[in-house]
C-alpha positions in Angstrom: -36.1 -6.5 -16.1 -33.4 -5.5 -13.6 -30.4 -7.5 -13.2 -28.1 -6.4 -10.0 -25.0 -7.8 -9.5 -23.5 -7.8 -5.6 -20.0 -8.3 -7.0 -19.7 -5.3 -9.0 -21.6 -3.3 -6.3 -18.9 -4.5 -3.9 -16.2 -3.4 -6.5 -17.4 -0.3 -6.9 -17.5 0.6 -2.8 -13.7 -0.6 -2.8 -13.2 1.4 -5.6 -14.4 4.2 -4.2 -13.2 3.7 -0.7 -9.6 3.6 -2.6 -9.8 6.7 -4.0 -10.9 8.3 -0.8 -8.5 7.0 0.9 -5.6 8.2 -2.0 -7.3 11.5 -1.6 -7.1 12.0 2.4 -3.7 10.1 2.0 -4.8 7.6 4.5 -2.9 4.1 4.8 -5.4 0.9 4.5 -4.2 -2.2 5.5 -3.7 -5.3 2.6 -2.9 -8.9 2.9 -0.2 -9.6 0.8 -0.3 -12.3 -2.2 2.9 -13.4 -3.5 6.3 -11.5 -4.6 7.5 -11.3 -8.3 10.5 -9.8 -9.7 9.0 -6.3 -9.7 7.8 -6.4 -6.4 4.6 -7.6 -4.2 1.1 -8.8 -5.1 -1.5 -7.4 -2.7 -5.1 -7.3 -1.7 -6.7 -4.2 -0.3 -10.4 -3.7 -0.2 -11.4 -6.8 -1.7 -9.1 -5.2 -5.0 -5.8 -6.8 -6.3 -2.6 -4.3 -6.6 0.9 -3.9 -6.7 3.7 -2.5 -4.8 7.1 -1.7 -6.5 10.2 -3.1 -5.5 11.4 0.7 -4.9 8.1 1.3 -2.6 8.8 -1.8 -0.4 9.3 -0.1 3.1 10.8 -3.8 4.9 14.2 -4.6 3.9 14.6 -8.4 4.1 16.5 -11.0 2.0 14.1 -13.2 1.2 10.8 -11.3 0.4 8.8 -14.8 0.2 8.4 -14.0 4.3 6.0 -11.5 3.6 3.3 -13.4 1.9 0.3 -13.4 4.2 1.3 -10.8 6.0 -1.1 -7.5 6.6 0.5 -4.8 5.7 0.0 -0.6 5.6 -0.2 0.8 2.2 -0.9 4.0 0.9 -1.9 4.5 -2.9 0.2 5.9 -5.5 -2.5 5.4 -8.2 -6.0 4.3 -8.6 -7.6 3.9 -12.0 -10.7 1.9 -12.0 -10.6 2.3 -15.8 -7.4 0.5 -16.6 -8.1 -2.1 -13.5 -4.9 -0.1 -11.9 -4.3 -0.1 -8.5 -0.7 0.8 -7.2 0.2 0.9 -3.6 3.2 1.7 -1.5 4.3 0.1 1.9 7.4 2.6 2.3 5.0 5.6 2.6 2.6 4.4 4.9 5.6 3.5 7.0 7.1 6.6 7.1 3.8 8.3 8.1 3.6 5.9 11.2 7.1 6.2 11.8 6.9 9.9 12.0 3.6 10.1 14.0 4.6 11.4 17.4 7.8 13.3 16.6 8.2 16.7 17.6 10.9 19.5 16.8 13.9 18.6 18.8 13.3 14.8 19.7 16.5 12.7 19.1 16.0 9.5 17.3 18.1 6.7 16.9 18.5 5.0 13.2 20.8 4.2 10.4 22.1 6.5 7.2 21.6 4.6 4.2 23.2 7.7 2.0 24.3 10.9 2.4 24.4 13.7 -0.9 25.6 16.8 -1.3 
């Protein structure tokens, strides 16, 4: 007897399709869930993960606007193993943001530190 299960054959594609994307460093869009203290509860590819506080690329005071908004993420890490998936906003932002540019161009933005 064969028993085939869609769900887990539609968890393994978004599995898969995470990884690839990780490994081409492509951005996927998510929908995201709700906000805790750590950060932001997202689904991408039909997969739950989370995006650290640090890797939340819209500064806002109240981060409850973002719920149910699609966002870009890229992935920091994908374990299927440990049911780990762990995204971040800030570098699919910066990829966009920097699509376009060439040597020379003057942008206009704001300094948020400056080191030695």
């Amino acid at each position: 007897m064969l028993t085939l299960s869609v769900r887990k054959m539609e968890l393994a594609k978004a599995w898969d399709r995470c990884r690839e994307a990780q490994a081409e460093d492509a951005a996927l869009t998510g929908e995201v869930l709700s906000v805790n203290r750590g950060g932001l509860l997202v689904e991408c590819e039909k997969l739950r993960g989370f995006v650290p506080q640090s890797h939340i690329g819209i500064r806002t005071l109240n981060r409850e606007e973002l719920v149910g908004q699609q966002l870009p993420f890229k992935f920091i890490e994908v374990d299927e193993e440990k049911n780990r998936l762990v995204l971040s906003h800030r570098l699919a932002t910066d990829m966009v943001s920097a699509e376009g540019l060439e040597v020379g161009d003057v942008v206009e933005g704001m300094g948020q530190a400056v080191k030695p």
